[in-house]
N, C-alpha and C positions, 0 to 999 in steps of 0.2 A: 868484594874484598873480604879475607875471612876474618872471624874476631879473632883478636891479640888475646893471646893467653897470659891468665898473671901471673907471675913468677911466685910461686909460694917457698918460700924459706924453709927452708927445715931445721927445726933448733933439738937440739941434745934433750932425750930425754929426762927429764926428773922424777926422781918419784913425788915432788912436791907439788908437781904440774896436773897429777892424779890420783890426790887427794879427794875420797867422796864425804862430805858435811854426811856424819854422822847423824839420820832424822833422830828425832828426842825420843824419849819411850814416855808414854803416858806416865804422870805421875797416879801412884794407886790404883794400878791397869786391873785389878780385881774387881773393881767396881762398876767397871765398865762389860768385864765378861759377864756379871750378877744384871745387869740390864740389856745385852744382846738382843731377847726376845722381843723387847720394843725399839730396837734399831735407832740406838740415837746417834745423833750427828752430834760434832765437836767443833768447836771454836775456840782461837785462841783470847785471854780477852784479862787482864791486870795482870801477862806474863804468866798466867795459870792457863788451866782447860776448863773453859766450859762446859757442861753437857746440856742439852736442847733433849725431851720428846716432843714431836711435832713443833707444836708452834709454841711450849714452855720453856724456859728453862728452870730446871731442876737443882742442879749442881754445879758446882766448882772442885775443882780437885788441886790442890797446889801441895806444891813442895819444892820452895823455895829456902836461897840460903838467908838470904833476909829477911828477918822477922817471922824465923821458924816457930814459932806460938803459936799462930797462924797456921801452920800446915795442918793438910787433913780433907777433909769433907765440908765443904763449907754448902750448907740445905738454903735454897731461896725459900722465903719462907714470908708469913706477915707478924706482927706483935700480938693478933687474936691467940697466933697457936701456940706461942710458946712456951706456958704454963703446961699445954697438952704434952708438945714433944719433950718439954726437959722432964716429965716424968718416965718419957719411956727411953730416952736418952740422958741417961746424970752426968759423965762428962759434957753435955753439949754446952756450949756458955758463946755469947756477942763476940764477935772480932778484935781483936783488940788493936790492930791497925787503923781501925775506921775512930778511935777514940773511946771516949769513955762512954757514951751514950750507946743506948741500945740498940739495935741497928735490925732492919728487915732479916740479913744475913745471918745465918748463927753455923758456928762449927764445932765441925765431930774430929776431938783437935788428937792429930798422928801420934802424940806420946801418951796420948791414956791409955791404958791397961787393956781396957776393952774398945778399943779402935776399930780393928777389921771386925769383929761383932757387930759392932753399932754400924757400921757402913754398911755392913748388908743386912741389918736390919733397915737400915732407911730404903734398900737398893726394895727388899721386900714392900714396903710401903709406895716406893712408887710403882712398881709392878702390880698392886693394888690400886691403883690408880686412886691414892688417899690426897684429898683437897687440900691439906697442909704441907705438899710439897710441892712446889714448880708455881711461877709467876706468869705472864704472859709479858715478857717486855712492852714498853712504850714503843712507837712508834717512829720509828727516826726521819720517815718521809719528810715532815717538815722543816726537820735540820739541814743545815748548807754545812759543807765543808769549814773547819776551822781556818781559819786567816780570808775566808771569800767575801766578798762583797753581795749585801743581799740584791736579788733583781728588783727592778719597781714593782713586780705583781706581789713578790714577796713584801716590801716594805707596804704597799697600798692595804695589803689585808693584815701586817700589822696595825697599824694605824686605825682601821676601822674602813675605809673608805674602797670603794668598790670600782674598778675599772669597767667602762658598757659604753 
């Protein structure tokens, strides 16, 4: 017996029907051509872009409409270097979404004067492969998904106690 064909409808075209989602444009896509040469990958990650070399990440690039202070160049960075960078970055100053305290993060903020300078002066540093920029993230291996339930291997080696 041969297979029944499905009847497929045909609906009136729209032009709403072929609408294509506009992909984003990087925020501060100059910073990203200023490090080409080391090929970095991106990730989305606080509604910003990430930038990753290798196995670091480096930067954030945002430019968002909330909490535009914020926008700019945000350097991963630690509290040893920042006395270094804010000499050779004078706009650079702590996030100021994350609070009042000092924070690893610091940014190279979109409305100062000398902005695209200072970004490709840092684009230059990490093409430098200079120690004061880029983190090596933690680990997420041992994280479970938010709202799961841990396994017993998992709770056993919190707890201390060993499964054999």
């Amino acid at each position: 017996m041969p297979n029944a064909r499905r009847s497929v409808g045909r609906y009136p075209i729209d032009d709403t029907d072929f609408v294509v989602k506009r992909r984003k444009i990087a925020p501060h896509e100059f910073v990203l051509d200023a490090l080409a040469a080391l090929a970095p990958t991106m990730r989305t990650m606080f509604g910003c872009l990430a930038v990753y070399i290798e196995d670091k990440i480096v930067l954030i690039l945002r430019d968002r409409h909330d909490s535009p202070q914020d926008n700019g160049v945000w350097l991963a960075t630690t509290a040893e270097h920042h006395a270094s960078l804010q000499r050779e970055f004078p706009s650079m100053r702590s996030i100021r979404i994350f609070g009042r305290q000092t924070t690893h993060w610091q940014v190279l903020p979109a409305d100062a004067a000398d902005f695209e300078e200072a970004a490709l002066r840092a684009c230059a540093l990490i093409l430098a492969r200079d120690p004061r920029i880029g983190k090596v993230p933690k680990s997420r291996t041992n994280h479970r998904p938010r709202g799961s339930k841990p396994t017993k291997r998992q709770k056993a080696a919190h707890s201390g106690k060993s499964r054999t």
